[in-house]
MIZANU-930746 format. One record per residue (C-alpha): residue in one letter; x, y, z. Coordinates in steps of 0.25 Angstrom, whole numbers. Layout:
% residues N
A_X_Y_Z
...
***
This chain:
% residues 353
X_-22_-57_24
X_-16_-55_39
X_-4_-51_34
X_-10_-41_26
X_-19_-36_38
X_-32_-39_33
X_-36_-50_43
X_-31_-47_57
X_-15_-51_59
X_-11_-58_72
X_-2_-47_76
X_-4_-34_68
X_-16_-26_73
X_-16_-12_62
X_-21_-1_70
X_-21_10_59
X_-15_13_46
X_0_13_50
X_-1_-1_57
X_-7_-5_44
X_3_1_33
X_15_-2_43
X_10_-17_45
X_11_-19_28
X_22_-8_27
X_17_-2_15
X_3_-4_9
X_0_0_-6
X_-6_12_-9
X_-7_19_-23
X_-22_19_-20
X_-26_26_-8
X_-40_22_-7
X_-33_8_-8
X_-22_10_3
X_-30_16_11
X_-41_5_9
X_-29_-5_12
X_-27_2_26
X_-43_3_29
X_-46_-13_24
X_-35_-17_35
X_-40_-7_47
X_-54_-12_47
X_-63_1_53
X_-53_12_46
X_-59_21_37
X_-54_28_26
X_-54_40_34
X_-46_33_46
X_-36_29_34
X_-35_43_29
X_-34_48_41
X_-21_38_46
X_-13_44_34
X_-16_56_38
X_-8_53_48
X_3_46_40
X_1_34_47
X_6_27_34
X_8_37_19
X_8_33_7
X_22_32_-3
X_29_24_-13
X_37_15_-5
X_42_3_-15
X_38_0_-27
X_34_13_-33
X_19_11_-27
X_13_19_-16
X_10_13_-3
X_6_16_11
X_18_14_21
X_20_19_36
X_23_32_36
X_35_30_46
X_41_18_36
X_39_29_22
X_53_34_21
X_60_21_25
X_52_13_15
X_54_22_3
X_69_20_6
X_70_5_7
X_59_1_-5
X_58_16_-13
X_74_12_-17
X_74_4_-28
X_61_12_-33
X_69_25_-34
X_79_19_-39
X_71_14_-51
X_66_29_-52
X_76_34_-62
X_70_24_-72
X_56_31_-71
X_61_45_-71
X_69_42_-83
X_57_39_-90
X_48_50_-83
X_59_61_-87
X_61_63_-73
X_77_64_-65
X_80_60_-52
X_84_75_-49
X_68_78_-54
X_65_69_-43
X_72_73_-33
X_68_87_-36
X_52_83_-36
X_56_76_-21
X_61_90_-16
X_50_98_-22
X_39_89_-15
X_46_89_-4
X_47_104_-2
X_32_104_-6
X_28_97_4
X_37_102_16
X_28_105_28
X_18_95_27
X_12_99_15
X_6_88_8
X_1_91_-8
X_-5_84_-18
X_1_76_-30
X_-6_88_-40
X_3_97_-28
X_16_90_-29
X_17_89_-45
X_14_104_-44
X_25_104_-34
X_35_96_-42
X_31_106_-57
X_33_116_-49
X_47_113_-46
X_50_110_-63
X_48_95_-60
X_39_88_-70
X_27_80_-66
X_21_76_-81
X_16_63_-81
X_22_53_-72
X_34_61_-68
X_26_67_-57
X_21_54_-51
X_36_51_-52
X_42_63_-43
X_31_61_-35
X_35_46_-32
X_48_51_-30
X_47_60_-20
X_40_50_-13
X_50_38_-16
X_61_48_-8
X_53_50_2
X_49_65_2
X_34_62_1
X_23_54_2
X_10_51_-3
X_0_57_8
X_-17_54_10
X_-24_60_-1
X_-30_75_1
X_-45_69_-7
X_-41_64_-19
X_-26_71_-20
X_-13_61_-18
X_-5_69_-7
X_9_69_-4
X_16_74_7
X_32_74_13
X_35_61_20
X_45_66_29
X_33_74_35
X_23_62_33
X_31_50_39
X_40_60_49
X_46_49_58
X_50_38_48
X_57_23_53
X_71_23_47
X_73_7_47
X_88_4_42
X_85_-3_27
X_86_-17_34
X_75_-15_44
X_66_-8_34
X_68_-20_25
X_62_-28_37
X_52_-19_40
X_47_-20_25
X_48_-37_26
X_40_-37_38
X_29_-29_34
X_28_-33_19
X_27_-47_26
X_19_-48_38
X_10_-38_28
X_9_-47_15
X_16_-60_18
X_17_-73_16
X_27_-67_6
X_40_-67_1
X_52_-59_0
X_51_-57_-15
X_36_-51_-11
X_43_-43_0
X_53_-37_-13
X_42_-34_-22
X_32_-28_-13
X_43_-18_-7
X_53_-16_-19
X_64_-22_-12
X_73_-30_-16
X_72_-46_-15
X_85_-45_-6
X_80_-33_1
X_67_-40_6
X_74_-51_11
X_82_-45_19
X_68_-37_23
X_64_-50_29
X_76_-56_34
X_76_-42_44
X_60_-45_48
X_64_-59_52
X_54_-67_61
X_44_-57_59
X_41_-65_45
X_39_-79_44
X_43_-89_32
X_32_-96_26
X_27_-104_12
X_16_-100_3
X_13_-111_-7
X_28_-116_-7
X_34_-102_-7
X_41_-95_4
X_34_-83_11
X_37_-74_24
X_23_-70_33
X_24_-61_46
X_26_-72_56
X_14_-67_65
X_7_-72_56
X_12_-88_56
X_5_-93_71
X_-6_-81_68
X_-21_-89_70
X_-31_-89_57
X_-43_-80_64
X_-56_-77_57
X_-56_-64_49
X_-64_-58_37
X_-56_-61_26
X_-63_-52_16
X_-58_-39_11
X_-61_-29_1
X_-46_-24_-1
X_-40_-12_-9
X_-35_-15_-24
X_-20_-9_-18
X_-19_-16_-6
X_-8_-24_-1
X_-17_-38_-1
X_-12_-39_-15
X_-3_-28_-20
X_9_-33_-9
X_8_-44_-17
X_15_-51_-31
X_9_-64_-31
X_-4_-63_-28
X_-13_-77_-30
X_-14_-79_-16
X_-23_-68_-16
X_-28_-66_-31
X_-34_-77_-40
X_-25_-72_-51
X_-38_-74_-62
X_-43_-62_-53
X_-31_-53_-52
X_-36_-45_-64
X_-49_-41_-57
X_-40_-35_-46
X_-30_-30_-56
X_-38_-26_-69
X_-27_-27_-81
X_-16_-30_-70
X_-13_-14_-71
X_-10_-15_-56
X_-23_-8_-49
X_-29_-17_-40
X_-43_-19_-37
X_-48_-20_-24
X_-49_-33_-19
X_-61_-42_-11
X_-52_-52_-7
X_-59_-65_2
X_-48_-74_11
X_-36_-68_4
X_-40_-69_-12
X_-46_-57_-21
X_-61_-61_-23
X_-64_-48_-28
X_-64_-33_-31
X_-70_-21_-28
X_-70_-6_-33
X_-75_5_-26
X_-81_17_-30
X_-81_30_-18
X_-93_38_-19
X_-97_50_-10
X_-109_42_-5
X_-103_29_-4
X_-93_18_-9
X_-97_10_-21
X_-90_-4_-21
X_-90_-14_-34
X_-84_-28_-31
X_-80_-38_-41
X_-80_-52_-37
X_-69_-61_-42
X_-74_-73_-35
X_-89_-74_-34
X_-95_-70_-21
X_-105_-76_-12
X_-115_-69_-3
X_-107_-70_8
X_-94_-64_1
X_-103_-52_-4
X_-105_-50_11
X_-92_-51_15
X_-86_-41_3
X_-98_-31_5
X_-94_-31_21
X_-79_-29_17
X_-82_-17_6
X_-93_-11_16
X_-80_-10_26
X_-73_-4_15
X_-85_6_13
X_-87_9_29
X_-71_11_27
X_-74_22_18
X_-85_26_27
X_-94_24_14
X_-107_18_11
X_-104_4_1
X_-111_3_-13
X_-105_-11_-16
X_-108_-18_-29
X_-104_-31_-34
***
């Protein structure tokens, strides 16, 4: 729970949202509301309109870095990332277009178009870009418009920026992100080493491979360049790297409860995930295994429950499930941790159990 910023970590000290997203390297974020929850669980006092207001700024931007699923990443780190893990997801591409009725010359056309659309700082919103691209003869019917749109991305002409109220936005990356770090491929691969570790660990290299879309090979080498800066340990037999800050760091008192969102990194940067998840509960936290995850109460590391909100004009409305029986004093604690959550929105709570 150090590693993952969600108790205080003997060296980092997260200022804002771009310490945050640069300390992980890339936080999921299909869900806004979840993302940004992410940023605001881990920056206690933020609001939601502090977190806003950072993306604004592009202090971090949402894209589709590695495994075909949105994330937050720094916005300096955007173009270098989509070249070292968006390679073997482009390359899969052809596959889908095939299916979709799509070329490669559609896609490289729908790049251009919503590039020149958005030249100049213009930033429109999906319904705006599909116009764009049926405009331009492309076809956006049923997935193929989600397709272009993800490519053009995946190439690193746009980017997924803040909502304009309920409307995805997207804008050019050159003009979002218009100083980018150009590591050379072996520092990048130690870059994504260092952070997915000192981020996530104890873990593995196979961990490192799955999360970024790397090869096996590839993240080895990932943490042969980090070097001292991860630490070998064993996990219940099994060989593991952590940030090595974190080996001599002293066990101080914290809160240890939090109410997380259902896409956060606490367990979605995970495959194996009983050290966190009593696996008679994982269908709660994900109903049907259809891959939405619930948000999470989780009590000194391990999922006790779930909650679902409901935003209201007036106030939030907050239903929690428990998934181990709470006593009084747990109540409290959960109640103190959604009331953070409702002040975070700067809402009145309505919570129910």
């Amino acid at each position: 729970m150090t590693s993952l910023l969600l108790r205080p970590h003997p060296v980092a000290r997260p200022e804002g949202v771009a310490d945050v997203v640069e300390w992980f390297g890339a936080m999921q974020a299909q869900d806004v509301a979840s993302g940004e929850w992410s940023l605001g669980v881990r920056l206690p006092g933020r609001t939601h309109a502090d977190v806003r207001a950072a993306l604004e700024r592009c202090e971090a931007l949402r894209t589709w870095p590695m495994r075909g699923t949105v994330h937050l990443v720094p916005s300096r780190d955007a173009h270098w990332m989509l070249a070292v893990t968006g390679v073997r997801t482009l390359a899969g591409a052809a596959t889908r277009r095939a299916q979709l009725g799509l070329t490669e010359a559609d896609a490289d056309r729908a790049a251009d178009v919503l590039g020149a659309a958005l030249a100049g700082g213009r930033r429109l919103t999906r319904a705006e870009c599909l116009a764009a691209l049926r405009a331009a003869g492309l076809d956006t019917a049923g997935q193929r418009g989600y397709h272009l749109l993800w490519y053009a991305s995946q190439r690193g002409v746009t980017c997924i920026a803040p909502h304009v109220g309920k409307e995805q936005t997207f804008a050019l990356l050159d003009e979002w992100a218009p100083d980018p770090r150009r590591p050379d491929r072996d520092e990048a691969l130690g870059l994504l080493a260092r952070r997915y570790v000192r981020s996530h660990g104890p873990v593995s290299a196979h961990d490192l491979a799955r999360w970024t879309g790397l090869t096996v090979t590839d993240a080895r080498r990932g943490i042969a360049v980090a070097g001292d800066a991860l630490a070998p340990v064993e996990v219940d037999g099994a060989a593991a790297l952590v940030d090595a800050a974190l080996l001599d760091a002293p066990r101080e008192p914290v809160d240890d409860l939090h109410t997380l969102p259902g896409f956060d990194e606490y367990l979605l940067g995970f495959k194996d995930r009983a050290l966190m998840l009593d696996p008679a509960h994982a269908d709660a936290v994900v109903p049907g295994n259809n891959g939405v995850f619930q948000s999470t109460v989780v009590r000194g590391g391990r999922v006790v429950g779930t909650w679902k909100r409901t935003l209201g004009k007036s106030a939030v409305t907050v239903t929690v499930q428990q998934l181990t029986p709470f006593d009084a004093a747990l109540r409290s604690r959960v109640e103190a941790a959604l009331t953070r959550y409702a002040r975070y929105l700067d809402l009145p709570l309505c919570l129910s159990w």
